[in-house]
C-alpha positions as protocol buffer text, in pm:
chain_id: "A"
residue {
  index: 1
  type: UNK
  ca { x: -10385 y: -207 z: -1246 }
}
residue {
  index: 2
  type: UNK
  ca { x: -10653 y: -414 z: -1374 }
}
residue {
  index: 3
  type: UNK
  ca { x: -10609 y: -820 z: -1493 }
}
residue {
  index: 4
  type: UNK
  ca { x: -10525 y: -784 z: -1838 }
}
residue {
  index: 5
  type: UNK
  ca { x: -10222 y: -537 z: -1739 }
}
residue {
  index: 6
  type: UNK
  ca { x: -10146 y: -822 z: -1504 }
}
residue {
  index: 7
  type: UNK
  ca { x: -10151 y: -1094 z: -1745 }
}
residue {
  index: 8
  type: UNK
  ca { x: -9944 y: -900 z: -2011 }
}
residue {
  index: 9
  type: UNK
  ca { x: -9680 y: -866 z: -1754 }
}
residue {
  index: 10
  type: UNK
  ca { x: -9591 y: -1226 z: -1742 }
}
residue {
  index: 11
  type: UNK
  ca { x: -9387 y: -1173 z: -2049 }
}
residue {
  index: 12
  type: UNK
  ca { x: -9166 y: -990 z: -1825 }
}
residue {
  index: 13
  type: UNK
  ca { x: -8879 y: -1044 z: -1597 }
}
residue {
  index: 14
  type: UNK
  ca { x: -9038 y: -936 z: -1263 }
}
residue {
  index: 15
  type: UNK
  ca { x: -9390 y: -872 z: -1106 }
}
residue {
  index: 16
  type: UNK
  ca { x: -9548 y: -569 z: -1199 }
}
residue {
  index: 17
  type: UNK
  ca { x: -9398 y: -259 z: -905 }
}
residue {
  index: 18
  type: UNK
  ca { x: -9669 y: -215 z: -626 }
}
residue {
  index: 19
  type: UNK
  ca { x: -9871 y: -573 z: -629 }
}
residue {
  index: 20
  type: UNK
  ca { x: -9966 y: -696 z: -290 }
}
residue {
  index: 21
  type: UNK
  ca { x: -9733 y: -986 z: -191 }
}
residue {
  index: 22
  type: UNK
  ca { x: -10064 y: -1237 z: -249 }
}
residue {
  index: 23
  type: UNK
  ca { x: -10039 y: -1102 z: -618 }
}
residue {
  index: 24
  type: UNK
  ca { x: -9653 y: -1131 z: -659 }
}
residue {
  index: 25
  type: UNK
  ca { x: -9691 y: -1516 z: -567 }
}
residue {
  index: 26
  type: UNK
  ca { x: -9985 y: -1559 z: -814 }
}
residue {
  index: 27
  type: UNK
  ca { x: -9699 y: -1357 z: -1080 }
}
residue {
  index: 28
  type: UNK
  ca { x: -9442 y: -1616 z: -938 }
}
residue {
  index: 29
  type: UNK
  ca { x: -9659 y: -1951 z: -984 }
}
residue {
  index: 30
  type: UNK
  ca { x: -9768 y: -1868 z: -1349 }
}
residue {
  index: 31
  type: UNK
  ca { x: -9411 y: -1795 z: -1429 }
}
residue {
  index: 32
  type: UNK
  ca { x: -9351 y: -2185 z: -1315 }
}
residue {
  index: 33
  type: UNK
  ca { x: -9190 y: -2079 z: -993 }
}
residue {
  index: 34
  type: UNK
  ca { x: -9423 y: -2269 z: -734 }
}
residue {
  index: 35
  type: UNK
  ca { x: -9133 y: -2292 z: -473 }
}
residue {
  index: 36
  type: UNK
  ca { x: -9111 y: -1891 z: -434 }
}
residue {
  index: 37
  type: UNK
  ca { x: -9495 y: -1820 z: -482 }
}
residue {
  index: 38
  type: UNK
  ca { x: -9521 y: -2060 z: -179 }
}
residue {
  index: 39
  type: UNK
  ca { x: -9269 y: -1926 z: 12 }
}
residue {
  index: 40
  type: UNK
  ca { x: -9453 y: -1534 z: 22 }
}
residue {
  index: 41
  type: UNK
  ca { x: -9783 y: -1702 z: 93 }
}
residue {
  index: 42
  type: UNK
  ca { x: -9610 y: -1919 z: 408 }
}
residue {
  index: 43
  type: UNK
  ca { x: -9539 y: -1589 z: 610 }
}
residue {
  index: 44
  type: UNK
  ca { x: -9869 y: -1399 z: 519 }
}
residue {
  index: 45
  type: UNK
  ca { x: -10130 y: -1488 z: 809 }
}
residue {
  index: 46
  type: UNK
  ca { x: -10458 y: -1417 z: 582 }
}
residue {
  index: 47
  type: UNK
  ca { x: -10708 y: -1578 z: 457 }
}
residue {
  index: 48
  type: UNK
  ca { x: -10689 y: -1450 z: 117 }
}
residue {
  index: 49
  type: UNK
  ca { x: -10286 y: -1607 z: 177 }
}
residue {
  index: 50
  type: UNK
  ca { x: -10490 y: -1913 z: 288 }
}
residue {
  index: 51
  type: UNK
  ca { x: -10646 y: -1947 z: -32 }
}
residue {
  index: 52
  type: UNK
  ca { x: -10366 y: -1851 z: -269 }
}
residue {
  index: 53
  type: UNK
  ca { x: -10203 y: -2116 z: -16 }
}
residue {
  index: 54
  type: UNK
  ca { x: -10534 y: -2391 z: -100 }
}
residue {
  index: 55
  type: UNK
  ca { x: -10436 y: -2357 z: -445 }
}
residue {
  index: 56
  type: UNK
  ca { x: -10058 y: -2362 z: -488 }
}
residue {
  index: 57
  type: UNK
  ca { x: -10111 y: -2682 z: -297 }
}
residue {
  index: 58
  type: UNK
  ca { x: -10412 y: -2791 z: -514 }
}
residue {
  index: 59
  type: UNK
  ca { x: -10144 y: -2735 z: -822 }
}
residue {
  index: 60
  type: UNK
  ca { x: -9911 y: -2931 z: -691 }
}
residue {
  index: 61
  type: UNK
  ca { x: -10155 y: -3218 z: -638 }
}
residue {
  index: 62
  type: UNK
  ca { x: -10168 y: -3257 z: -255 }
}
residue {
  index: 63
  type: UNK
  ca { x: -10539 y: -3252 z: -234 }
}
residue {
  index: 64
  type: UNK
  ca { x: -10532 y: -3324 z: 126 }
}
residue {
  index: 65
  type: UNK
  ca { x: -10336 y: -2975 z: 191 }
}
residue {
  index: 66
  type: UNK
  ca { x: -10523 y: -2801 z: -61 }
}
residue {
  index: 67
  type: UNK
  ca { x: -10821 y: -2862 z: 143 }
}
residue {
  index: 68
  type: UNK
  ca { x: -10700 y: -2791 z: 462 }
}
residue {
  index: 69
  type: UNK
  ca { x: -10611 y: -2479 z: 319 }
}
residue {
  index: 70
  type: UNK
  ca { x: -10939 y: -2379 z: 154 }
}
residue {
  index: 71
  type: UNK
  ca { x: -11096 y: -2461 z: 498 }
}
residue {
  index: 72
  type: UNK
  ca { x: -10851 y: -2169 z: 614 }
}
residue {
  index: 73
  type: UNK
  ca { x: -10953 y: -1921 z: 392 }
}
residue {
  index: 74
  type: UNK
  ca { x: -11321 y: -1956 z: 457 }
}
residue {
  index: 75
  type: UNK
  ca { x: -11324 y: -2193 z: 121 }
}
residue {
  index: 76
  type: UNK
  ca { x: -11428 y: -2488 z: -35 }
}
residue {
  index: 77
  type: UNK
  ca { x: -11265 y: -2604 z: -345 }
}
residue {
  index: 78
  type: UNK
  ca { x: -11333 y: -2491 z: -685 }
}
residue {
  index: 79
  type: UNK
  ca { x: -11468 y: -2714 z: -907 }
}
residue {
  index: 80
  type: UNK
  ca { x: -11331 y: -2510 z: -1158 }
}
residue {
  index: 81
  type: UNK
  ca { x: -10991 y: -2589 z: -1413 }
}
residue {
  index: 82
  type: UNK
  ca { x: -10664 y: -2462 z: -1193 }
}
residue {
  index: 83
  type: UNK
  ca { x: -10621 y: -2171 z: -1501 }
}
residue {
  index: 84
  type: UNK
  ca { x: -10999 y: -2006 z: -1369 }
}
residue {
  index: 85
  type: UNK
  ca { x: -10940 y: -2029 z: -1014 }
}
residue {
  index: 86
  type: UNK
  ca { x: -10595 y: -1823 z: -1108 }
}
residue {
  index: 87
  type: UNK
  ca { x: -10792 y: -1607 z: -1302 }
}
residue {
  index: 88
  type: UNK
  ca { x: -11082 y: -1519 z: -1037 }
}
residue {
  index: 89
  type: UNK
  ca { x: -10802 y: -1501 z: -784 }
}
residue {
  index: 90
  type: UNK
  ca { x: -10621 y: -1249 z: -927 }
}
residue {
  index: 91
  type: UNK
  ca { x: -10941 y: -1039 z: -978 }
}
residue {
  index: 92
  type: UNK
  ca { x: -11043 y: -1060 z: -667 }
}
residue {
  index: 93
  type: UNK
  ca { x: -10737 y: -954 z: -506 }
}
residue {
  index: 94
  type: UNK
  ca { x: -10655 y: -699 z: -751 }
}
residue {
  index: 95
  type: UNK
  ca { x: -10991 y: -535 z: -623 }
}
């Protein structure tokens, strides 16, 4: 699967079959749903979860988190618009 695949399945009902869980949550925050993309990342012990984590938290405004969860994941944060660092995220997990 490759990003724009990814992208174009936002128009549907449910995350593309076979994503990693980090990629379902990514599917689950862009479709407004920050509550259940932050629930998969809670019980993944990663740091690619940490940094999925860093920026659900960075969405929702609670910088202080955010950062504590960047620091988690190896990280600093982006200086970059929330809609890139969604973008290079899912790239980089979709390998």
């Amino acid at each position: 699967m490759d990003q724009q695949i990814f992208e174009r399945s936002l128009s549907g009902n449910t995350p593309p079959a076979g994503v990693s869980p980090l990629l379902e949550a990514l599917w689950y925050d862009a479709e407004d749903d920050w509550d259940h993309a932050h629930r998969i990342v809670q019980a993944i012990s990663s740091a690619d979860a940490a940094w999925v984590h860093a920026y659900l938290h960075r969405k929702e405004g609670d910088i202080w988190n955010a950062d504590y969860w960047y620091s988690r994941a190896g990280r600093r944060r982006p200086a970059v618009s929330l809609e890139e660092e969604w973008r290079s995220m899912v790239a980089e997990l979709l390998g």
